[in-house]
C-alpha positions in Angstrom: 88.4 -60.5 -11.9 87.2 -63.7 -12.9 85.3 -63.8 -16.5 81.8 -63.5 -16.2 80.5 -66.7 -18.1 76.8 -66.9 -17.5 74.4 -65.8 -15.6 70.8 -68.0 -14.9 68.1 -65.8 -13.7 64.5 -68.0 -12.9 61.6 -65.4 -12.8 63.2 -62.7 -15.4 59.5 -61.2 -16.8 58.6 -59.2 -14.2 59.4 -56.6 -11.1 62.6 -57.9 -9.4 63.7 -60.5 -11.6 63.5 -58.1 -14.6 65.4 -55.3 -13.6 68.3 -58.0 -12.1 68.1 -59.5 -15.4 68.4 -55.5 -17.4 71.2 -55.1 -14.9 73.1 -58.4 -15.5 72.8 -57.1 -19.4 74.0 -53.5 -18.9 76.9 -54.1 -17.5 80.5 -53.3 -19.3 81.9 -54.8 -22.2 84.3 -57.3 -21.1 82.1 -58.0 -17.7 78.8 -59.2 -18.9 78.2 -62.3 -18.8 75.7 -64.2 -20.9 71.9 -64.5 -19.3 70.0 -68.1 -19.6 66.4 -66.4 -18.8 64.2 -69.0 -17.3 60.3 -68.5 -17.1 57.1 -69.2 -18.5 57.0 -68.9 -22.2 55.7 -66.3 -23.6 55.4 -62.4 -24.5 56.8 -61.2 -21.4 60.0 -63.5 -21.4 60.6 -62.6 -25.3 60.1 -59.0 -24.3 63.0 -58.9 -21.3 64.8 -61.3 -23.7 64.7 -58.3 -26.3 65.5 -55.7 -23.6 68.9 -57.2 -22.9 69.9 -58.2 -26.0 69.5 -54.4 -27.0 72.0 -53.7 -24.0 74.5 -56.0 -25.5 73.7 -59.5 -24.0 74.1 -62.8 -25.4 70.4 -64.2 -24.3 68.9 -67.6 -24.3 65.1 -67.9 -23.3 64.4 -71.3 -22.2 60.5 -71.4 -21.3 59.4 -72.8 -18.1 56.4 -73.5 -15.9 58.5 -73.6 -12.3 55.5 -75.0 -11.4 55.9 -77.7 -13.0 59.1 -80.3 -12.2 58.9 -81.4 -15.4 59.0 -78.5 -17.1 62.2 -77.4 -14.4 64.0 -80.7 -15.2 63.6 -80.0 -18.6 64.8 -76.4 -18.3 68.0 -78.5 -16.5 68.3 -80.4 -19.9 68.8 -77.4 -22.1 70.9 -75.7 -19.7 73.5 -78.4 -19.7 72.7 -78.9 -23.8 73.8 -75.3 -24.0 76.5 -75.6 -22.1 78.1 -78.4 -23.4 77.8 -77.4 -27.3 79.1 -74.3 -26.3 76.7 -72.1 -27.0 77.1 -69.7 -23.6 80.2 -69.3 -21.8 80.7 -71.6 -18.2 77.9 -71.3 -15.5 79.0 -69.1 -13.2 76.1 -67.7 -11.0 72.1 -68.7 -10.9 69.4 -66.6 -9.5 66.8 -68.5 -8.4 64.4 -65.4 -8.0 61.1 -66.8 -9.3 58.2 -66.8 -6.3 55.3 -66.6 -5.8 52.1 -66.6 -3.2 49.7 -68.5 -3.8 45.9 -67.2 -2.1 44.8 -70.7 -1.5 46.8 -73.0 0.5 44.3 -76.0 -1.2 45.8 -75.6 -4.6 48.2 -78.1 -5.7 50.5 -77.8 -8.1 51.3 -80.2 -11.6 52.9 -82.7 -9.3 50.4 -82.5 -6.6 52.1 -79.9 -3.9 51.2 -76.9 -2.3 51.5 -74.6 -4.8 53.6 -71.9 -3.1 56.0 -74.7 -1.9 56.3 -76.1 -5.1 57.4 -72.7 -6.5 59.3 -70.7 -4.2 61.2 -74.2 -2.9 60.9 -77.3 -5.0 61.5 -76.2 -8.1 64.5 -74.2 -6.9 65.6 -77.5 -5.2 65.1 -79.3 -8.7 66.7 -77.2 -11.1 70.2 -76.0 -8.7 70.2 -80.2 -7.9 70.1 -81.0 -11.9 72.9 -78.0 -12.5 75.0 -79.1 -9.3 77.5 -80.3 -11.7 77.2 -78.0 -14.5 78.5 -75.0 -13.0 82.2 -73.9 -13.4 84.1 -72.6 -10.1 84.3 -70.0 -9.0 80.5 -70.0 -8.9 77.2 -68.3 -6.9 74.1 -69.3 -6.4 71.6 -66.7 -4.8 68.5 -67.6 -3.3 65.3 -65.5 -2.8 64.7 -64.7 0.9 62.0 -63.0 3.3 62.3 -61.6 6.8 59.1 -63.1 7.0 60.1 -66.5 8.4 60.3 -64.5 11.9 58.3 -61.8 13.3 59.5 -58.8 14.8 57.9 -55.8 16.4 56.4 -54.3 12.6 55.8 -57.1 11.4 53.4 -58.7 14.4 51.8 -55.2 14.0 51.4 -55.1 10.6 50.0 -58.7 10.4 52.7 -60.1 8.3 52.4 -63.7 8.4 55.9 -65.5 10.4 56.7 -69.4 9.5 55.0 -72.3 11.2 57.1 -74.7 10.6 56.6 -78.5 10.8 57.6 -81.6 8.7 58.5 -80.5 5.2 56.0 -83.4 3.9 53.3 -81.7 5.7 54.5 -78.2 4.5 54.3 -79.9 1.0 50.6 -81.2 1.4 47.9 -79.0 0.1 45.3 -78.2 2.7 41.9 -79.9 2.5 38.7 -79.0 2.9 35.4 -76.9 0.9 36.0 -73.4 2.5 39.3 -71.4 1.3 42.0 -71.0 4.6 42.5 -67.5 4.1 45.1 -64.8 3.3 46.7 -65.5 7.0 47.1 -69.6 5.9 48.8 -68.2 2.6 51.2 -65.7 4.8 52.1 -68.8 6.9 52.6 -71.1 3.4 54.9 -68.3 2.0 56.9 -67.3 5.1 57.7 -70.9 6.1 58.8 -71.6 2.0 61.2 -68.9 3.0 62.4 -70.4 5.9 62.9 -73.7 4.0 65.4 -71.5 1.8 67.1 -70.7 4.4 67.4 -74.5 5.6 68.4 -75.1 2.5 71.1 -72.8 1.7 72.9 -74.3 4.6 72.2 -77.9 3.4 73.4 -76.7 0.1 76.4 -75.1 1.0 77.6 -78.4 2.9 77.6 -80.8 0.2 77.9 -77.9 -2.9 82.2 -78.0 -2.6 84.1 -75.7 -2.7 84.1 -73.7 -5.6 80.5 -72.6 -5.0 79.3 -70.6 -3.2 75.6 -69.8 -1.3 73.8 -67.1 -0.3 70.3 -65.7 0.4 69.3 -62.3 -0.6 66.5 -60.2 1.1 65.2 -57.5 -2.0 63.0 -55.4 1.6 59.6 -55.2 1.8 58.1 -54.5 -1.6 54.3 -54.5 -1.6 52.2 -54.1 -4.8 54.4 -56.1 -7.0 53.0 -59.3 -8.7 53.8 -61.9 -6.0 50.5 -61.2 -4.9 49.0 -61.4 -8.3 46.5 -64.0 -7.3 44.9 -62.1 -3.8 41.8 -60.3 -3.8 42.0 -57.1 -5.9 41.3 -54.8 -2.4 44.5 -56.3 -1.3 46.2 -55.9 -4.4 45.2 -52.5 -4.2 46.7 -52.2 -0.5 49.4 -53.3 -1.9 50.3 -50.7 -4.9 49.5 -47.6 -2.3 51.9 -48.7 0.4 54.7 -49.4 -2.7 54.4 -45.9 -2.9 55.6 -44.9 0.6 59.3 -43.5 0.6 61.8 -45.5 1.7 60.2 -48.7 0.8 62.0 -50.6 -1.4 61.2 -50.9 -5.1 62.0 -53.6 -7.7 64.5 -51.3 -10.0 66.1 -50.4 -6.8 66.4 -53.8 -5.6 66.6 -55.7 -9.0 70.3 -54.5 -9.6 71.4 -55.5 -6.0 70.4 -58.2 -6.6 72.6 -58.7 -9.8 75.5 -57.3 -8.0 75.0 -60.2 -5.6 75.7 -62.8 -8.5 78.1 -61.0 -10.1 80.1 -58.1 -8.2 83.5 -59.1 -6.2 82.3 -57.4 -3.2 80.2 -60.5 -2.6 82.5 -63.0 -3.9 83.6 -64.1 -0.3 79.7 -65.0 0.6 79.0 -68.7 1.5 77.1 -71.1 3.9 73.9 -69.4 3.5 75.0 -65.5 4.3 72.0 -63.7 4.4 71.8 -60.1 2.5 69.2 -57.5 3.6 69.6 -55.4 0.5 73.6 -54.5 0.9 74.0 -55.4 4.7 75.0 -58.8 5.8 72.5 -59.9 8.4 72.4 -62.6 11.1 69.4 -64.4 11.0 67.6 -65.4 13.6 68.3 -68.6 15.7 65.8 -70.3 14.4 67.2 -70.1 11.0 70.1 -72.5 12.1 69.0 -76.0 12.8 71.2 -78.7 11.6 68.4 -81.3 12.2 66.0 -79.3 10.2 68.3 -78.7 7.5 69.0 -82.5 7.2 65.2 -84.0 7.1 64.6 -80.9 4.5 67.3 -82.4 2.7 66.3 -85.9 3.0 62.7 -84.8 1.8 63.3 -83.0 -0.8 64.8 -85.5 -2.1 62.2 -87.8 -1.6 58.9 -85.2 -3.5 61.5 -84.9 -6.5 62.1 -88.4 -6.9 57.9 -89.0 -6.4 57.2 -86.2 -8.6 59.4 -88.2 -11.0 58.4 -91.0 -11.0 54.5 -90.1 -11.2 55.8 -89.0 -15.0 
């Protein structure tokens, strides 16, 4: 088995990045690797911080609005400043879990982008772009992903937003205008983020080498958890009673498949994007795969980060 070396989790304070984070820490001695928690400063970062450590973990927390590309280049910086004084062992996995949805499609983030977006996407796009180099092969990263970019059967019925795609510019631009679009515009934002992720991880994979490898892990439908922090309490409310229906899944059932994505050898042969609903390997759907797509989403990306730079 390879040794462990470290671990990056984005979004470690709460629901599913917590428990991946608890179940990074509690594995065996001799196959835990060090964590680099990255997420907004504060109580609840110290707190899983202090959770870990108390399972064993060496633990960095490195404070970051992903909001923010500033703050997520940044959070780059001390990653590699770590690394390179050695102060963790070599980068061998990062979890780029943090997400989130935001209720109004007008708000913009720091650097002026749809805030969803600019969470769920760009900053994940930042921060894996900064640590291309950095990581030591063999190496995983895991994105977040969502069924949602498609709609089947359940979902139509159940109203779950699928993507709308169109140029990633546009998907970038916050929407305009006095009235709030609604809870359906902020479905469409955060399912076609998710398809992005999927665009991405097959972009990524192409020019990653390699020694690394890419995936995208679905955690199943888990309603009540703080993605939705920002909608309407009713909603929110919605959300915590159908959490409680058996079968659907649950962050501290999820949270440690999650983990086992980075770190377990039954996943080491995972590249090109492979796509993980909970433990099954899953096909997406065809329009998941388009090389065209996957190039302009490369092409700009690279274009917000180097604006959001240089607006600095």
């Amino acid at each position: 088995m390879t040794e462990p070396g470290t671990v990056l989790i984005t979004g470690p304070t709460r629901n599913l990045g917590r428990h991946a984070a608890l179940a990074v820490a509690g594995r065996p001695d001799g196959q835990r690797p060090d964590l680099l928690l990255v997420g907004r400063a504060g109580r609840d970062l110290t707190a899983v911080a202090d959770e870990a450590r108390a399972l064993g973990a060496r633990v960095h927390e490195i404070g970051c609005d992903l909001a923010s590309l500033a703050d997520v280049r940044a959070a780059a910086a001390t990653v590699r400043g770590l690394l390179a004084a050695g102060a963790v062992r070599p980068l061998r996995a990062l979890v780029a879990n943090a997400g989130t949805m935001s209720p109004d499609t007008r708000r913009a983030s720091p650097d002026g982008y749809e805030m969803t977006f600019a969470v769920n996407y760009l900053a994940h796009a930042q921060l894996i772009g900064d640590l291309l180099g950095s990581f030591t092969a063999p190496a995983r990263v895991v994105l977040l992903g969502s069924n949602t970019y498609h709609a089947n059967f359940w979902r139509k019925l159940l109203g779950v937003a699928e993507a709308e795609w169109a140029d990633p510019a546009e998907l970038a631009r916050p929407a305009t205008g006095g009235k709030a679009p609604g809870m359906a515009a902020s479905g469409v934002a955060y399912s076609n983020a998710k398809l992005a992720i999927l665009y991405y991880a097959h972009e990524l994979q192409r020019r990653a080498g390699a020694g690394i490898n890419v995936s995208v892990f679905e955690p199943g439908w888990m309603p009540g958890t703080a993605l939705g922090r920002g909608t309407p309490k009713a909603f929110q409310a919605i959300g915590r009673a159908l959490g409680r229906i058996p079968g659907v899944s649950a962050p501290w059932r999820s949270g440690p498949l999650l983990a086992a994505m980075a770190l377990d050898d039954k996943w080491a042969h995972l590249r090109d994007g492979a796509f993980v609903l909970k433990t099954k390997p899953t096909e997406v759907q065809p329009v998941a795969h388009d090389r065209d797509r996957e190039r302009r989403l490369w092409e700009a990306t690279t274009e917000l980060l180097q604006r959001a730079g240089a607006s600095r």
